[in-house]
N, C-alpha and C positions, 0 to 999 in steps of 0.2 A: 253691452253687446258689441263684440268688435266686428268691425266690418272687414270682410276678405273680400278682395278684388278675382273676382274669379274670369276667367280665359277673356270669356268674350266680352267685360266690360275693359280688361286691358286692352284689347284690340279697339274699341270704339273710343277709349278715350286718344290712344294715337292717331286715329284718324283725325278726331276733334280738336289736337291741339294741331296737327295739319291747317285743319282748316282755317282755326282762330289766327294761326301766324300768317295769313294771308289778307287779314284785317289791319283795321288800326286799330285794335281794342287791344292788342298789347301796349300799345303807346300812351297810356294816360284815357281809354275809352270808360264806359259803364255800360256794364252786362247784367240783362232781367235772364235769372237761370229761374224757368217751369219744370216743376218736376223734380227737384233735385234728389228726392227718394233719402237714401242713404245719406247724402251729403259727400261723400269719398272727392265728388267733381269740385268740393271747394279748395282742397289741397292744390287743384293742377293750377286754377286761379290766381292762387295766392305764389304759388312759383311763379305765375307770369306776371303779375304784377296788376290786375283787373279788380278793378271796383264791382263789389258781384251784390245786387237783389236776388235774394232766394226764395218763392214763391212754391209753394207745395198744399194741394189741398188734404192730403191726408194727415190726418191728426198724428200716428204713428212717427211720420216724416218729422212735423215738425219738432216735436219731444224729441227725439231722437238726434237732430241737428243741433236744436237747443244745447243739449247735455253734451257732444261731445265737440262742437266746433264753434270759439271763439277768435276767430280774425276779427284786427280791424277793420280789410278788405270788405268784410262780410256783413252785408244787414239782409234778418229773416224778417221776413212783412208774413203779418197774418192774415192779410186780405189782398186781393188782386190790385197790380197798381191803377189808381187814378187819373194820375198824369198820364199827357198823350205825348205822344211823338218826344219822348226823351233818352230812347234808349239807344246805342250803339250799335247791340247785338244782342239778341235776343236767343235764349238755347230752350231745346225742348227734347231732350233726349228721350224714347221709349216712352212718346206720351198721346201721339196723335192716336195710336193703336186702340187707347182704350177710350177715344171721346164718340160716340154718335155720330153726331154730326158733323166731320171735321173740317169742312170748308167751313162753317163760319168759326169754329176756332182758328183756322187760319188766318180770318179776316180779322177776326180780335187782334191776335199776335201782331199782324202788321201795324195796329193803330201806337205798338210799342215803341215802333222805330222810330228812329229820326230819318229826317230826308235820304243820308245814306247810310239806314242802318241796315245790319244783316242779320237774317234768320236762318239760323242751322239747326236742323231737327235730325233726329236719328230713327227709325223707325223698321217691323222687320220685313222682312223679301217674300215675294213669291209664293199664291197663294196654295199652291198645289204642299205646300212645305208645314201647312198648318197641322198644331198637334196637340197634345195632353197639356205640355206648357204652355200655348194658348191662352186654351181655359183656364189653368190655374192662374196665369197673372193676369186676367180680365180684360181680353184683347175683342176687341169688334171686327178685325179683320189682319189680314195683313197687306201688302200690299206689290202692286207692279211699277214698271219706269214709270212706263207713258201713261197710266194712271195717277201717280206722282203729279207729271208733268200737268195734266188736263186742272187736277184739285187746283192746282198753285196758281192756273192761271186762272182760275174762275175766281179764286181767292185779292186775284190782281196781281200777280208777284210772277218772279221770272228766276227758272235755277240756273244758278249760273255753276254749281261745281257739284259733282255727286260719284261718289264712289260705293262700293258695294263692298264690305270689309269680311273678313274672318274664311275665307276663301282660304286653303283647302280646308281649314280646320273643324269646320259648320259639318262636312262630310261626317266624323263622328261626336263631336258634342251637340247636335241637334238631338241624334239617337241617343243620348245619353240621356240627353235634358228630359226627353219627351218621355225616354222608360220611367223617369225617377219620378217625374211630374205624374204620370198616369197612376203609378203604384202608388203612391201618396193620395191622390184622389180616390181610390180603390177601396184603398185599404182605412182611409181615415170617413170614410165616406162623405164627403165634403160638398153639399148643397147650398154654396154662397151664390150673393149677386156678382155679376160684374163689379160693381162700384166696391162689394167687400172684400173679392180677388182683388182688386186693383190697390186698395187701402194698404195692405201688408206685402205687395209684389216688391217692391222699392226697397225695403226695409229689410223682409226676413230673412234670417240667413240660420241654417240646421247642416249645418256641415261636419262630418268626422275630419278628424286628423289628419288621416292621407289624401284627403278634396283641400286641404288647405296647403298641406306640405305642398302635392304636385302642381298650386295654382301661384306658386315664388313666381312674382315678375323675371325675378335672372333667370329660370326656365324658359319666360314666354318671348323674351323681349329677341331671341334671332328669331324665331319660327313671328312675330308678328311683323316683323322689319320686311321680313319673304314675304309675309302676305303682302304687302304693296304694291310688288310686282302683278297681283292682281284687281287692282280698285279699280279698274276701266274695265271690266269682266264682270256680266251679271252671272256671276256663280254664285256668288255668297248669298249668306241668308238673314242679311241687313243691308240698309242704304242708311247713308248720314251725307245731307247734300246743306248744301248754302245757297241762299236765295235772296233776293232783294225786291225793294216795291219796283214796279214798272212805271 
C-alpha cells in the first residue's frame, strides 16, 4: 500500500520540522516518535539526521512500517519504552485526540524525557469544528488553546511554542473531509469502537487518482509556506506546540 501525503499532513509536517530545528535533536539528539501510523514522519528524520524510536500501538501501524521502512536511523519497539528520562524529544502527532484520559498520558510522555527534553504533539483545533471525520478516526475530543494550556500544566510541563497550522486551507478541506468521512460511515454503515477507528485512522488510505495527482507536494508547498504567515492566528483547525518539563 503506498502512502500519499495528502494536504493537511504536508502542512503539519512543516510546521514539525519548524519546530524540531529549534532543538538540538537535529544535532546528534534521539527521538521516541508515538503514533507514527503510516510511518511517512520517518523519511523527514532520516533527512535530518535523528536517531528515531517508533512506538505505535496499532498492529496495522506496525506491519505496515515493518514492510516498507528500513533506516538505520530507525528502531520500531514493540512495547512502550522502559527506560526513563532518555529521550531528547519526544513526538506524538494526532494522538492525544484519541487517549481518555489524556493528562496522565501526558504525564507518561514526560517520564520520556531527559532533563531538557522536548515534547511536541500535534493535535485538532476548536471544538465547535467537530465532524464525520471525528468519528471515523476515533477521536475523544478536540481541543482549545487555554485548554491545552491548563492539561500541560496539570501534566507539569510548560509550552513554550504553539502554532495553529493549515489556515486558510482547513476553510475547505475540513468540509471535504467531513462530507467524505460522513458518506463512508453512511453508506458502509460502520459501528466500530474508538479504539478500532483509531487502529486503521493512521494507516488507511482509499484514494482515486485525482485526490493523489491534486495532493503533489510541488502543488502544496507555496500555498503551505503562506500558511505561516498564519501560525500565531487561532484560525486553523490544528495546533502542534512544544513543550518541556517545568
Amino acid at each position: 500500500m503506498k502512502f500519499v501525503a495528502m494536504p493537511r499532513y504536508q502542512m503539519r509536517k512543516n510546521a514539525l520540522t519548524k519546530l524540531l530545528k529549534m532543538t538540538n535533536i537535529v544535532r546528534g539528539g534521539v527521538l521516541l516518535e508515538i503514533g507514527y501510523g503510516a510511518g511517512e514522519v520517518f523519511n523527514l528524520y532520516q533527512k535530518l539526521g535523528i536517531r528515531v524510536d517508533g512506538y505505535d500501538f496499532s498492529t496495522m501501524a506496525q506491519e505496515h512500517a515493518l514492510k516498507n521502512y528500513h533506516y538505520s536511523n530507525v528502531r520500531l519497539l514493540k512495547e512502550k519504552p522502559e527506560t526513563r528520562h532518555q529521550y531528547d524529544c519526544v513526538v506524538a502527532c494526532e494522538v492525544l485526540e484519541h487517549i481518555e484520559d489524556d493528562v496522565a498520558v501526558l504525564k507518561e510522555w514526560k517520564t520520556y524525557l531527559s532533563d531538557t527534553g522536548k515534547l511536541i504533539i500535534s493535535v485538532p483545533a476548536h471544538k465547535n469544528r467537530w465532524g464525520s471525520n471525528d468519528v471515523y478516526s476515533g477521536h475523544y475530543r478536540r481541543y482549545e488553546r487555554k485548554e491545552l494550556e491548563a492539561k500541560f500544566e496539570k501534566a507539569g510541563m510548560a509550552i513554550e511554542k504553539i502554532y495553529t497550522y493549515d489556515f486558510p486551507m482547513c476553510l475547505v478541506l475540513d468540509k471535504m473531509r467531513d462530507y467524505s468521512r460522513g458518506k463512508k460511515i453512511s453508506s458502509e454503515h460502520l459501528e466500530k469502537s474508538k479504539e478500532e477507528f483509531t487502529q486503521s485512522s493512521g494507516v488507511e488510505r482509499d484514494f482515486g487518482p485525482i485526490t493523489v495527482a491534486l495532493s503533489n507536494p510541488v502543488l502544496w508547498f507555496p500555498i503551505i509556506k503562506f500558511e505561516e504567515l498564519f501560525y500565531r492566528r487561532d484560525w486553523g483547525s490544528a495546533y502542534i506546540l512544544m513543550a518541556s518539563v517545568r
